[in-house]
C-alpha positions in Angstrom: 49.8 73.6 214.2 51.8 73.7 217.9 54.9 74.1 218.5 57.8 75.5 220.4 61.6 76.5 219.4 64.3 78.3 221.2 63.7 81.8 219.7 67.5 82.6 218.4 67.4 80.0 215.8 63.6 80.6 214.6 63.9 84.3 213.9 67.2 83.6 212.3 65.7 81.0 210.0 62.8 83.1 209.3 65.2 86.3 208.5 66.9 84.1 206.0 64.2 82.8 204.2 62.2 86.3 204.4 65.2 88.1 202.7 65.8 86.3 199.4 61.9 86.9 199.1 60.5 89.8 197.2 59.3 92.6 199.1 56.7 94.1 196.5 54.8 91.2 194.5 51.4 91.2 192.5 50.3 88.1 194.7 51.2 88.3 198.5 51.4 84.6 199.1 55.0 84.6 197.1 56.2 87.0 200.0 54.5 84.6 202.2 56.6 82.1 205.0 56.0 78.2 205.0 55.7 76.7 208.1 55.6 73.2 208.4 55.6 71.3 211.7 56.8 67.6 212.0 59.5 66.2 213.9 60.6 69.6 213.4 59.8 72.5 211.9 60.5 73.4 208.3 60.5 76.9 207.2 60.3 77.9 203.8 59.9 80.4 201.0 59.2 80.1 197.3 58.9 83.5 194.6 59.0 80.6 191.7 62.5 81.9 190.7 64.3 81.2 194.1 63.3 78.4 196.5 64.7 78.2 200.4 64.1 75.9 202.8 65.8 75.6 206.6 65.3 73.7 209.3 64.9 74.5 212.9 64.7 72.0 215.7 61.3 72.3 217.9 59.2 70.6 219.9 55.9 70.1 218.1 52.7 69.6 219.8 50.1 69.5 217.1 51.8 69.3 213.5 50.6 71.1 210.8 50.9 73.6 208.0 50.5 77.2 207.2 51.7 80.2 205.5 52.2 83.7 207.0 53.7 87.1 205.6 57.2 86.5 206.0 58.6 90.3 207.0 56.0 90.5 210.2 57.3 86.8 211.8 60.7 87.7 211.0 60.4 91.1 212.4 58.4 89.6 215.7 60.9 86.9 216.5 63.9 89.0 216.0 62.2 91.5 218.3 61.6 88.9 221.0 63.9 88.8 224.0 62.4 85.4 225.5 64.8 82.7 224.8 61.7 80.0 224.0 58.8 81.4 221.9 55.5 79.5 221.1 53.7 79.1 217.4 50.1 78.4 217.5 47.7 78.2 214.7 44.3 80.2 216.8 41.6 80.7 214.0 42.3 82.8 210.8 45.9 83.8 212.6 49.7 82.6 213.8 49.5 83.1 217.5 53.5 84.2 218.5 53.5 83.6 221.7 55.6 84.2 225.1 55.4 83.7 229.3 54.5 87.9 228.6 53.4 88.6 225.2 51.3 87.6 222.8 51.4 88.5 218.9 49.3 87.3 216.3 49.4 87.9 212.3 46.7 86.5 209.7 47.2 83.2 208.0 47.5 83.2 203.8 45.8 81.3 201.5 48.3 78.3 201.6 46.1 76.3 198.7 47.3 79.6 196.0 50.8 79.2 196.9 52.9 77.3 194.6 54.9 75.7 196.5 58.9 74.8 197.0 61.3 74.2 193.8 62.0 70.2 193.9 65.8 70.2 193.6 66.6 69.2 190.4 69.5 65.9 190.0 72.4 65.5 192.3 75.7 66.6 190.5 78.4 66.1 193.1 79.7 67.2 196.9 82.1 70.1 197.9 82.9 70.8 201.4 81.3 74.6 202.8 84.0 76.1 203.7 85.9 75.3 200.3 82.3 77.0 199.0 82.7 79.9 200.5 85.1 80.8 198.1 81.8 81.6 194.9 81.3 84.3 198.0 84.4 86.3 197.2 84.4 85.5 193.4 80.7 87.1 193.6 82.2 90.1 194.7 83.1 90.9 190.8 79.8 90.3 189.3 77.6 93.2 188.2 74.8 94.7 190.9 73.1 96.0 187.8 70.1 94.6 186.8 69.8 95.9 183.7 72.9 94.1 182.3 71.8 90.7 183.7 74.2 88.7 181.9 77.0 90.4 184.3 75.0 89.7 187.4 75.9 86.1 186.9 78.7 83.7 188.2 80.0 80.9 185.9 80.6 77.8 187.9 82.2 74.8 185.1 83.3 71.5 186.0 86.1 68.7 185.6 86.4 65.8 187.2 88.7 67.1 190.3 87.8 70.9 190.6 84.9 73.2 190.1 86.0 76.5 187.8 84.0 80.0 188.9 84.5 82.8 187.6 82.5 86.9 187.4 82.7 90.0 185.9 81.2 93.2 185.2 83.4 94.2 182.6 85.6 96.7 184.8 87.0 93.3 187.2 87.1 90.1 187.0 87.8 87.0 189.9 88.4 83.7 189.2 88.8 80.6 191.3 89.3 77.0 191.5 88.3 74.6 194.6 88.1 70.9 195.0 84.8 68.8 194.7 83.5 65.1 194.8 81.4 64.9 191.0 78.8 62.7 190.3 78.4 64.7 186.9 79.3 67.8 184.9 78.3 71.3 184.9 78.5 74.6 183.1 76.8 77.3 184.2 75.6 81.0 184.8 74.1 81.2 188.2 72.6 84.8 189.6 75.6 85.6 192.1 73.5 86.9 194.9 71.8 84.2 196.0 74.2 81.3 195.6 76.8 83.6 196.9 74.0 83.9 199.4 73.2 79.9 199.8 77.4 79.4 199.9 77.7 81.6 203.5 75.3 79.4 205.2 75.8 76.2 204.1 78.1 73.6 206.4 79.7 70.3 206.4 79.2 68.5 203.1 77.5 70.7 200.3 75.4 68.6 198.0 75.1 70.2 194.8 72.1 69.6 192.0 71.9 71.0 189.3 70.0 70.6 185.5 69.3 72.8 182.6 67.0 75.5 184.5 68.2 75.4 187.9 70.7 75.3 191.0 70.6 73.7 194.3 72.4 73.9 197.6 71.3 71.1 200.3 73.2 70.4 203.7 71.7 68.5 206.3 67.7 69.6 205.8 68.3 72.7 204.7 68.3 74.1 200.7 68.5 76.9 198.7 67.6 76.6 195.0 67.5 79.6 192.4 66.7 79.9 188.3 69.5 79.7 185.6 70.5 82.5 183.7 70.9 82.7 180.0 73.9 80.5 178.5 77.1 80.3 180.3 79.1 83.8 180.0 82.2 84.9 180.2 83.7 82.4 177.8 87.1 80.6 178.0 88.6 83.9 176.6 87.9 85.8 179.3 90.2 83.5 181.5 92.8 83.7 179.6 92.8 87.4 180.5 94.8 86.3 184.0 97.9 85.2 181.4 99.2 88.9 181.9 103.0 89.5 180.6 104.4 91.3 184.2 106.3 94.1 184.5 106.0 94.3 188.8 105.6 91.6 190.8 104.4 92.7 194.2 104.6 90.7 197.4 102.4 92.5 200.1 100.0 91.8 203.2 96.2 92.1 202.2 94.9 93.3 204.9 97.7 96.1 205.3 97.0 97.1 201.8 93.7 97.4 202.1 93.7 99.8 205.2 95.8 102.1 203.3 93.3 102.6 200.5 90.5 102.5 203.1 91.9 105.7 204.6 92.9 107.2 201.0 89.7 106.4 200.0 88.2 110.6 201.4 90.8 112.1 199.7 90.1 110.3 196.3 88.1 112.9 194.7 84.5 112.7 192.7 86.2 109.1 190.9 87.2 107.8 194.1 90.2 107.1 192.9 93.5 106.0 194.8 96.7 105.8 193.0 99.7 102.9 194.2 103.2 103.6 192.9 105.8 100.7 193.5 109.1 101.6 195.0 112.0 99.7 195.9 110.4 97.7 199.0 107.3 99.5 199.7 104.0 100.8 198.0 103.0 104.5 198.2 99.3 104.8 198.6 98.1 108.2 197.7 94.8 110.2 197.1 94.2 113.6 195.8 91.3 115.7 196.1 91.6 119.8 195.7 88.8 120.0 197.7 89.5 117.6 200.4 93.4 117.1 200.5 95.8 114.7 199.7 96.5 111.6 201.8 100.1 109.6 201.1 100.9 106.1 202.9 103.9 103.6 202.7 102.9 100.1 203.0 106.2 97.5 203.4 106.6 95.1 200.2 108.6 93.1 198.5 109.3 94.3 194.7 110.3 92.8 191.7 110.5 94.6 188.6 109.7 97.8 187.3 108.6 101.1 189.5 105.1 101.6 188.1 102.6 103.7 188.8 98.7 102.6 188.5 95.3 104.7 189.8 92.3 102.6 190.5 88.9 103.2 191.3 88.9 102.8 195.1 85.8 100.4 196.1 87.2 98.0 193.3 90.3 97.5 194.9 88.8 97.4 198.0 86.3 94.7 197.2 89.5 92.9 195.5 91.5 92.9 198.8 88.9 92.4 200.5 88.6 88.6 198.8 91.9 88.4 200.6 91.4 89.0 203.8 94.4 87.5 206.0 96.7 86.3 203.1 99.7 87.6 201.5 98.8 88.7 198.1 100.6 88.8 195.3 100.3 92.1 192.8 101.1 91.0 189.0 101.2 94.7 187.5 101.1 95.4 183.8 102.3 98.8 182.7 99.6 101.1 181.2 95.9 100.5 181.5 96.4 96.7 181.8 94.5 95.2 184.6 96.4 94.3 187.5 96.2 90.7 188.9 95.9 89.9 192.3 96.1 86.1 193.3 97.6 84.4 196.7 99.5 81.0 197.0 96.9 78.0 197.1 96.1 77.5 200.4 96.5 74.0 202.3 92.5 73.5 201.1 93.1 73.7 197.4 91.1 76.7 197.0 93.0 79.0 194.4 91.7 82.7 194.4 92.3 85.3 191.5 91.0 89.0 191.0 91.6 91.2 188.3 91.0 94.5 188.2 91.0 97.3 185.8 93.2 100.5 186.4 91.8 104.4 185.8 93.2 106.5 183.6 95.6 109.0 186.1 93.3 111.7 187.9 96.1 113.6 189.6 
């Protein structure tokens, strides 16, 4: 194997695939790197429970296949300054080569590797930027592996929209967006890498999809990962959104969240920040006897009761964060309710929903 590519899009493929790879394996050729050069080059990755694949234009002089530890290519390229780097098979090793440099890391065993996930069946089409959207609702899903059940993001279909929807028992986001089906779905997907495979997918997103696994494609590019257990949380869990409101809050995301990004130091071994709704503005306040208090206004619109609710801060951070540039509205339920956050359906018919679950007062 030959071949030449402009060395900005090479180390970026090879960081990609290199980090939904394990790190620490029993068999070193499932932390290994795919290279295989035809019209182009193909780069990809396989642990038998995730399977990635990108494409990188090159010029190739001598096709070929290998595989190579995935962290030391990745770390070369991205270390490389050279705006056209050189990949040569020389012997036993990858030869990474430049006008001035010259690296060179051992070859694996590519006969023990098991190769890349075939995607499973074609289910229907949704446009990537209407899929970045499983991104945000990712945000609510567990990071605790020990609970994987919660680490998972429900993604249903019907024949106009696909339904996703997270928790870890504490908050909960929910969304709709448009798609194009070609069959049905229902299913728990591990959030981090199709939340993952959502932010780099463009144009038209072709999604497949069976009883074990899930599959992005877009152009020549794919990332396929393992099903979870059955789909969970169950319808119930939605209707959780179907809050009876005692404030309604009109109020700029962003704003919002830059209040309780600076209350955040002052929020005490819970990290809690407190909102209390006043006639047209919210009061943003943290309290730590050790640290201080912090108090901020941010401009609203109000409608309802004057309530007063303390949340643990990151939460609501990772809430508003979902939010980013809209006007969000606050659906606030006296007590320890959750509060619902949700925005008006933009002009892409992507609807966004969080949830989140208040603290008992700390002041």
């Amino acid at each position: 194997m030959d071949l030449t590519a402009t060395t900005a899009e090479l180390a970026g493929a090879a960081a990609e695939v290199a980090r939904l790879l394990p790190t620490r394996v029993l068999d070193p050729v499932l932390a290994g790197l795919r290279l295989k050069a035809g019209t182009d080059v193909e780069i990809a990755g396989s642990d038998q429970e995730h399977g990635v694949r990108l494409t990188v234009h090159a010029t190739v002089h001598t096709e070929g296949e290998v595989l190579v530890p995935a962290k030391p290519l990745a770390a070369t390229l991205q270390a490389l300054d050279d705006p056209q780097v050189r990949l040569k098979v020389e012997g036993q090793r990858l030869a990474i080569r430049t006008p001035s440099s010259r690296f060179a890391i051992p070859l694996l065993d590519l006969n023990n590797h098991p190769g890349i996930p075939e995607l499973p069946r074609l289910q229907g089409h949704v446009d990537a930027d209407k899929l970045r959207t499983i991104a945000a609702v990712a945000g609510a899903a567990s990071k605790d592996d020990a609970l994987p059940i919660f680490t998972g993001i429900r993604i249903q279909s019907d024949e106009q929209k696909l339904h996703v929807i997270a928790t870890d028992r504490y908050r909960m986001a929910y969304a709709t967006l448009p798609w194009e089906p070609q069959g049905q779905i229902d299913l728990l997907v591990p959030a981090k890498p199709i939340a993952e495979a959502a932010r780099q997918a463009h144009g038209e997103v072709a999604l497949h999809a069976n009883e074990d696994r899930i599959g992005l494609a877009w152009n020549n590019n794919s990332i396929s990962t393992a099903l979870l257990a059955a789909p969970f949380p169950d319808d119930r869990a939605r209707r959780l959104l179907e809050a009876v409101i005692d404030s309604t809050v009109l109020v700029d995301a962003d704003a919002l969240a830059r209040a309780v990004r600076r209350a955040t130091p002052y929020g005490g071994p819970h990290q809690a920040v407190t909102i209390q709704v006043e006639d047209s503005e919210l009061r943003v306040k943290g309290n730590d006897p050790q640290h201080g208090e912090s108090e901020e206004f941010v401009k609203a619109t109000v409608d309802g009761d004057r309530v007063t609710k303390t949340f643990q801060a990151r939460y609501l951070a990772d809430a508003l964060k979902a939010f980013a540039g809209r006007r969000i509205e606050l659906r606030i339920q006296d007590g320890l309710r959750s509060t619902v956050l949700t925005s008006t359906p933009g002009e892409d018919g992507v609807e966004l929903t969080y949830l989140v679950v208040p603290m008992r007062s700390v002041a």
